[in-house]
C-alpha positions as CSV (number, residue, x, y, z in Angstrom):
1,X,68.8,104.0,99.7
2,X,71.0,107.0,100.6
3,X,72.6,108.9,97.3
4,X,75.8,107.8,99.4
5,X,75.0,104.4,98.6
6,X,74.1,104.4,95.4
7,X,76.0,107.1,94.0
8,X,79.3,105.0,95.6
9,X,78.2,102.0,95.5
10,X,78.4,101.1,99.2
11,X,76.1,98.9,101.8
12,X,77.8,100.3,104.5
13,X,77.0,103.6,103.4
14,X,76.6,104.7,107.5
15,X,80.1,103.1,108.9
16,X,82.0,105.4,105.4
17,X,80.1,108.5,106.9
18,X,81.4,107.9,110.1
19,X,84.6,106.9,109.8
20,X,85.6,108.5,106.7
21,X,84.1,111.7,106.6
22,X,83.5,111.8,110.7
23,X,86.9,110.4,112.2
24,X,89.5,112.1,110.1
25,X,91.7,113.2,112.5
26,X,92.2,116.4,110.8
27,X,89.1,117.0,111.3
28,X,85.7,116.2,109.5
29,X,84.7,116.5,105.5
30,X,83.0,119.3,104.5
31,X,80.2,118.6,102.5
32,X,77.7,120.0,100.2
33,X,74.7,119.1,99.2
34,X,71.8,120.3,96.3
35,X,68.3,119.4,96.6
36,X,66.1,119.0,93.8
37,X,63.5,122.4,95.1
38,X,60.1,120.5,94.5
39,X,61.1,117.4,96.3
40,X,63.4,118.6,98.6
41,X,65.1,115.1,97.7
42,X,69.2,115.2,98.0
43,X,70.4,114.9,94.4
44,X,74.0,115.8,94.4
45,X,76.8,116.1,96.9
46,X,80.5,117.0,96.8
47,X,83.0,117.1,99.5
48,X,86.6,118.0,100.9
49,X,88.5,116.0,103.3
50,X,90.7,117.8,105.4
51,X,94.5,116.8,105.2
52,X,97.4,118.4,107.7
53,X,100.6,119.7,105.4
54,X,103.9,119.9,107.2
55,X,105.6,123.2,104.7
56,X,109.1,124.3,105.6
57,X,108.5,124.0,109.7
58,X,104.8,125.3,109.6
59,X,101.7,122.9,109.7
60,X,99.2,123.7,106.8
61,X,95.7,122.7,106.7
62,X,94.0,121.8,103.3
63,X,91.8,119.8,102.0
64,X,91.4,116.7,98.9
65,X,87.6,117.4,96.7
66,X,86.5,114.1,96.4
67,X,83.1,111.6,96.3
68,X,81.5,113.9,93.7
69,X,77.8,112.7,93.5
70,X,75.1,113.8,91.5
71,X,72.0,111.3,90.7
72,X,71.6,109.3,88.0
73,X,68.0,111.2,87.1
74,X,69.9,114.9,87.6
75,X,73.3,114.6,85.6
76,X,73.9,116.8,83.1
77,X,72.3,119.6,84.5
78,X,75.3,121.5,85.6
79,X,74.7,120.7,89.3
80,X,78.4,119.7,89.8
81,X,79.2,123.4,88.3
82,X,77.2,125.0,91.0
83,X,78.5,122.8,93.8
84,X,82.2,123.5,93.0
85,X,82.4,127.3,94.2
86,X,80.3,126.5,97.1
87,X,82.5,124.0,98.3
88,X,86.0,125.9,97.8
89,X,84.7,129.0,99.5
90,X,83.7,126.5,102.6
91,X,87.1,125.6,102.5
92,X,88.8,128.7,102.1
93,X,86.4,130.2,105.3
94,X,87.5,126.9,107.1
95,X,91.7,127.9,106.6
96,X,92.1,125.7,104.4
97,X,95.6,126.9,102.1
98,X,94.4,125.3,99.3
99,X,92.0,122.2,98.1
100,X,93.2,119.9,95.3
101,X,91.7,116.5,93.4
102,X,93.2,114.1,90.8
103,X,90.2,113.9,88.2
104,X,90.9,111.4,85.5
105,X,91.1,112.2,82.2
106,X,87.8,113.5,80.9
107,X,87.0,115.7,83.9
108,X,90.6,117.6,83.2
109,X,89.2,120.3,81.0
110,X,86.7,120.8,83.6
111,X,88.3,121.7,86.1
112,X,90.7,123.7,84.3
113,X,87.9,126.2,83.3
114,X,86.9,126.4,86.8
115,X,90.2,128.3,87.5
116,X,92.7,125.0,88.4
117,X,95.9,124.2,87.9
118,X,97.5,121.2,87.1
119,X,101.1,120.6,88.7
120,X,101.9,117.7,88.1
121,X,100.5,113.9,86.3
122,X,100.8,110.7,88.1
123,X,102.2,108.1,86.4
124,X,102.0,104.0,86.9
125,X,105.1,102.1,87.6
126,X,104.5,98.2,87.4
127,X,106.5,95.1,89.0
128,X,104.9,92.4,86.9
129,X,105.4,89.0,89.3
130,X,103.5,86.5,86.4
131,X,103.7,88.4,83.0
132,X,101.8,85.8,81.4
133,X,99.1,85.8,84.3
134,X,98.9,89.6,84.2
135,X,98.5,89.7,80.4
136,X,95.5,87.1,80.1
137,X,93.8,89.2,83.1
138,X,93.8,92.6,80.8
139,X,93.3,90.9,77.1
140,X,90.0,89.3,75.8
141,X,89.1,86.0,76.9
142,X,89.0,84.3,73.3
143,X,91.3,82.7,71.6
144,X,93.0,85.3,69.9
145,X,93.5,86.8,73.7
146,X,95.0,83.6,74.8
147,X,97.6,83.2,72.2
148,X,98.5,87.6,72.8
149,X,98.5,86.7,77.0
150,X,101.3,84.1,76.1
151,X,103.0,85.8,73.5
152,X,103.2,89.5,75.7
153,X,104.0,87.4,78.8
154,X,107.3,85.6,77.2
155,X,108.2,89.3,76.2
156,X,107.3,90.6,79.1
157,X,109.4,88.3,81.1
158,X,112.2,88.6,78.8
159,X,112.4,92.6,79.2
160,X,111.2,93.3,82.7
161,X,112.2,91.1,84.7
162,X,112.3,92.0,88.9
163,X,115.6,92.8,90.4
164,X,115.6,90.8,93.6
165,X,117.2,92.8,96.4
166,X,118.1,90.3,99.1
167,X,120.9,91.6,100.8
168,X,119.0,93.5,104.1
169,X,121.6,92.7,106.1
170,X,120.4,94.1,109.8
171,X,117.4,95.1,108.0
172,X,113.8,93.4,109.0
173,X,110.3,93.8,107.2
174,X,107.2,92.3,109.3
175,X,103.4,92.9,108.6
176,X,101.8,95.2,111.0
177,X,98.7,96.1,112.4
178,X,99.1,98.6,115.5
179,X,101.1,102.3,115.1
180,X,102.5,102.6,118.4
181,X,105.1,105.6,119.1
182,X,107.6,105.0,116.7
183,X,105.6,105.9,114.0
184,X,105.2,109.3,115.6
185,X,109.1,109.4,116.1
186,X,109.5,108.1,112.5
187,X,107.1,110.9,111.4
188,X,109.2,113.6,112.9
189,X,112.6,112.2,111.6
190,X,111.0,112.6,108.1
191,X,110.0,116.1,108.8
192,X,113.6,116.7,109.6
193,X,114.2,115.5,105.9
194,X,111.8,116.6,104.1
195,X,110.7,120.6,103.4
196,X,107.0,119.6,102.4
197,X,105.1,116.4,103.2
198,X,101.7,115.4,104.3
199,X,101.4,114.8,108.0
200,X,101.4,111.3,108.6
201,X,101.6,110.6,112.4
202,X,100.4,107.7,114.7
203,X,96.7,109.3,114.6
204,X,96.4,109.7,110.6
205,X,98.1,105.9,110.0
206,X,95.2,104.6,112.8
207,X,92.4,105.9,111.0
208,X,93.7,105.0,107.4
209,X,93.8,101.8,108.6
210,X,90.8,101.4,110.0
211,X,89.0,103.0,107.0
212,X,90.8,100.4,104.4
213,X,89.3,97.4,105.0
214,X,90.6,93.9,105.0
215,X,91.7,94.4,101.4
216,X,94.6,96.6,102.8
217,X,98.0,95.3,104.6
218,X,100.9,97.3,106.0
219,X,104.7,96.2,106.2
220,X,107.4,97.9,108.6
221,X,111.0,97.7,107.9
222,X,113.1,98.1,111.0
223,X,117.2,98.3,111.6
224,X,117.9,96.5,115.0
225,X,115.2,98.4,117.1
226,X,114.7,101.3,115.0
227,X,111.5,102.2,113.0
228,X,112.9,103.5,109.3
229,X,109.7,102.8,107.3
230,X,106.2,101.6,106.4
231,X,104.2,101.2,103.6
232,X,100.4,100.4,103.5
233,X,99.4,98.1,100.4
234,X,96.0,97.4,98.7
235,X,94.6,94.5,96.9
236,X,93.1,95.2,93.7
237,X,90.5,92.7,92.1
238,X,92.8,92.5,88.8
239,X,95.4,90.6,91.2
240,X,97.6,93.5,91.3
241,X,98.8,95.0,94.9
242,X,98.9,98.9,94.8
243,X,101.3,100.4,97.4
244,X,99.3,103.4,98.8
245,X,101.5,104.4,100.8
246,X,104.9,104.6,101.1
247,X,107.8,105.9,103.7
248,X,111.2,105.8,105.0
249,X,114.4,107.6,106.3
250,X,116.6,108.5,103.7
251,X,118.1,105.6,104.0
252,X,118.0,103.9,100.7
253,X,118.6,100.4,101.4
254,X,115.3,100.2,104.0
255,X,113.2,101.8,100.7
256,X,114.7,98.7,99.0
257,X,114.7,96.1,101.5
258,X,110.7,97.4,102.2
259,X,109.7,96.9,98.2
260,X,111.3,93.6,98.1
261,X,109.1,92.8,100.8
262,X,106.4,94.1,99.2
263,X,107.3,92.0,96.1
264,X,107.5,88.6,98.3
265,X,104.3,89.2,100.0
266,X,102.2,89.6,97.2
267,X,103.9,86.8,95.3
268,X,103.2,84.5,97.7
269,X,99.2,85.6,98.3
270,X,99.4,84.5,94.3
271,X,99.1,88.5,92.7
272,X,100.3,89.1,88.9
273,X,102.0,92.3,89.9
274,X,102.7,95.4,92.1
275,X,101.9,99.1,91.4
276,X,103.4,102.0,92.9
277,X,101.8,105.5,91.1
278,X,103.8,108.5,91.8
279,X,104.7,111.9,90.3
280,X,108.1,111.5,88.6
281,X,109.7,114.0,91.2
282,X,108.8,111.7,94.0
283,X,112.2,110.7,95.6
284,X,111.6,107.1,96.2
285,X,111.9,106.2,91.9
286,X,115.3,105.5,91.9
287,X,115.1,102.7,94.3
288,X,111.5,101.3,92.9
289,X,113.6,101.3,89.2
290,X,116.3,99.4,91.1
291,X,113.8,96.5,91.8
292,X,112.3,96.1,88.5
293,X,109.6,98.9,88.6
294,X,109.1,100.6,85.2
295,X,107.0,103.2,84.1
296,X,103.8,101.8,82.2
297,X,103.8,102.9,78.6
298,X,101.5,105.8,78.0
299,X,100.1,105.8,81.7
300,X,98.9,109.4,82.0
301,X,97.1,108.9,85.7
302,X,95.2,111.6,87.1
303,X,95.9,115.0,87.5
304,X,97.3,116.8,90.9
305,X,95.4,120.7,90.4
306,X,95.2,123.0,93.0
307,X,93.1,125.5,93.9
308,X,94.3,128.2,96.1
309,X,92.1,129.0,99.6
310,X,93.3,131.6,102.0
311,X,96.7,131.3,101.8
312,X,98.0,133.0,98.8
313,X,101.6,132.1,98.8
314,X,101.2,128.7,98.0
315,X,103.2,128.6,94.2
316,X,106.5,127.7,95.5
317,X,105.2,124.8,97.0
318,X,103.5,123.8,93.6
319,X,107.1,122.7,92.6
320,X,107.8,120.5,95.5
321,X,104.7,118.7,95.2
322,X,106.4,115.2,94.3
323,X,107.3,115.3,98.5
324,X,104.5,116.4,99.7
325,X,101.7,114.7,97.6
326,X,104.3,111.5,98.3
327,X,101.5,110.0,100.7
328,X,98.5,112.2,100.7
329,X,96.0,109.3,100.2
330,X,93.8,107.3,99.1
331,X,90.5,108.5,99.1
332,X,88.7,105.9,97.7
């Protein structure tokens, strides 16, 4: 068994490699690797995958650290320590502006010492659909957790309750399956709107699709024969839908019309909720708060830190970062 496979977890350890870390139409991951100098056995791996950043008119590449994996027999022998400046001077030699991760909580210090900086903290916001269903699926299953599911789902219902936005007017949200051109066109519009954003053309939508899996579906909103938006949704095991990714025109009413959707789709596949996590600055909160969204109590997320590569002017981007971090990824 590959340290692909059983540091992730994965069966299909050689369809990731070539899709993920192969396809990427930005271009392939970097990885690398130690070996263990006896053995010459693999024993820890760390990689960046490439991401194309449209900045004020001027097409940026950089590059998300990610599937950090050291085995089970070798952690705690500061392996991760020694890959870390390996891997951003690979990027840096590749052109790469600047690299960045969202480590969760424990790993924050970490990376701090290794010369990052955080910019920003994502945050949950949560549409529960079945408060009472959502509760009993994150309390104990006793007794005690029964009675609480109950009790926090009657409050819960009382207090947060979903906006229903049904006026879409000329408006139309359908699942799909296939970007075709409009996508492209749709990309470019937003380009036009936007000073910072991660590029997010016909190509990039294609392969994030096809590396999702069947646990993912994607909605469109259109206005007559107009593309104005997408999103790309994920099924989580805890019966809650997390929108991955998320974008329209600034036009507010398709943002709305393409939540509700959102909403109706995953109350009818029988979810508890919906998830959106965002930086505060991102642009689309005002219209997920107008649907019922709210910001989950205490939700600290990961952290967005940056490491510059071998572009040095890249602090005045650091403040736009709720647009262009708006839909860099998944990369899980």
């Amino acid at each position: 068994m590959s340290l692909l496979e059983r540091g992730l977890h994965l069966s299909d350890a050689d369809d990731r490699l070539r899709c993920v870390y192969e396809a990427n139409p930005a271009g392939p991951a970097l990885v690398s690797v130690a070996e263990d100098r006896s053995s010459g056995r693999v024993i820890g791996a760390y990689a960046v995958f490439p991401f194309r950043l449209m900045a004020e008119g001027e097409v940026l590449l950089i590059g998300q650290r990610g599937d950090l994996i050291v085995d089970k027999d070798f952690r705690g022998r500061g392996i991760f320590k020694a890959l870390r400046p390996h891997v951003v001077a690979r990027a840096s030699g590749e052109g790469m502006a600047f690299t960045f991760s969202l480590p969760n909580p424990a790993a924050w210090a970490g990376h701090r010492r290794m010369g990052c900086t955080e910019v920003g903290r994502l945050r949950t916001m949560l549409l529960p659909l079945d408060a009472t269903r959502l509760a009993r699926k994150h309390l104990p299953e006793n007794t005690l957790g029964s009675v609480a599911s109950h009790i926090v789902g009657g409050v819960g219902g009382l207090f947060w309750r979903e906006a229903r936005f049904k006026d879409c007017g000329e408006y139309a949200c359908h699942r799909v399956s296939v970007f075709d051109q409009r996508f492209d066109e749709l990309w470019q519009e937003a380009c036009s709107l936007r000073d910072v954003l991660i590029v997010r053309d016909q190509a990039y939508l294609q392969w994030r699709w096809t590396i999702a899996g069947r646990d993912q579906w994607a909605l469109a909103v259109e206005k007559g024969d107009r593309l104005v938006g997408y999103t790309l949704v994920r099924r989580r095991a805890d019966g809650i839908v997390d929108i991955k990714d998320f974008l329209t025109t600034k036009d507010e009413r398709a943002a709305l019309c393409l939540i509700h959707a959102v909403a109706a789709q995953a109350r009818e596949e029988g979810m508890v909720g919906v998830a959106f996590q965002s930086l505060e600055e991102c642009p689309y909160i005002g219209a997920f708060r107008r649907c019922g969204f709210r910001f989950v109590p205490r939700s600290s997320g990961s952290a967005l830190v940056l490491v510059p590569g071998a572009i040095t002017a890249i602090p005045p981007l650091w403040g736009q970062s709720g647009n262009w971090y708006l839909t860099a990824g998944d990369r899980e």
